[in-house]
N, C-alpha and C positions, 0 to 999 in steps of 0.2 A: 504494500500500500504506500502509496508516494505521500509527501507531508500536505500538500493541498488537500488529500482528499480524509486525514485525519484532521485537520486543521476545520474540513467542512463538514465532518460528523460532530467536530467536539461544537462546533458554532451551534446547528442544529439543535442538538443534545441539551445545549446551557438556555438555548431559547424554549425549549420546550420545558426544560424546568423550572425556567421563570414564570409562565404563566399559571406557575403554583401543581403543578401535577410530578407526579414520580414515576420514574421508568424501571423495569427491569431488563432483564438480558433479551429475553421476550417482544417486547415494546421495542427494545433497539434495532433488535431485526427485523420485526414489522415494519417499524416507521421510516429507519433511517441506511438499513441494511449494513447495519452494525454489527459485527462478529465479536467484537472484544470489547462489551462496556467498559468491564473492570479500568480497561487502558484507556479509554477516554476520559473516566472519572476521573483517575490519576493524573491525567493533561489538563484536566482543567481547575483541577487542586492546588497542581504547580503554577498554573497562574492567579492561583489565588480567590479561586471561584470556592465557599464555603457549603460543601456537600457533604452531608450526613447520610447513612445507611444502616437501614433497619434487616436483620436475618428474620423472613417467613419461613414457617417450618409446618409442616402436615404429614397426616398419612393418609397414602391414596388407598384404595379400593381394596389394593392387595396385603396392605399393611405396609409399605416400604414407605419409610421419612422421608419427606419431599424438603429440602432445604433451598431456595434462593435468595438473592439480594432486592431491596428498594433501595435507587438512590433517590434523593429531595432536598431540598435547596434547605441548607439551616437559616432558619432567622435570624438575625440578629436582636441582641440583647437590647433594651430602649432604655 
């Protein structure tokens, strides 16, 4: 993946999160055909974008623990 086109997932990504909603791995790939949140998140941490993440945890049908990530923009303290 060349830097433009992480550069235009992570932009994506921080605008979709501003309008107050949370993504998952799921959501990435749906929306912005993102393979690697985790490394977006991290891109846009280092620029100083304030991102928090919450572990969901379930068990499917079969009994197996289903674990993923929410990222969401942290608020700031007032």
């Amino acid at each position: 993946m060349t830097d433009l086109n992480k550069a235009s997932q992570c932009n994506k990504i921080h605008e979709y999160l501003k309008s107050g909603a949370i993504i998952t791995a799921k959501d990435a790939r749906l929306l912005f055909k993102c393979e690697r949140l985790a490394s977006r998140i991290n891109d846009l941490k280092r620029r100083g974008v304030n991102i928090s993440r919450n572990i969901v945890q379930y068990k499917d049908e079969e009994g197996a623990t289903i674990r993923y990530a929410e990222y969401f923009l942290t608020r700031e303290a007032v």
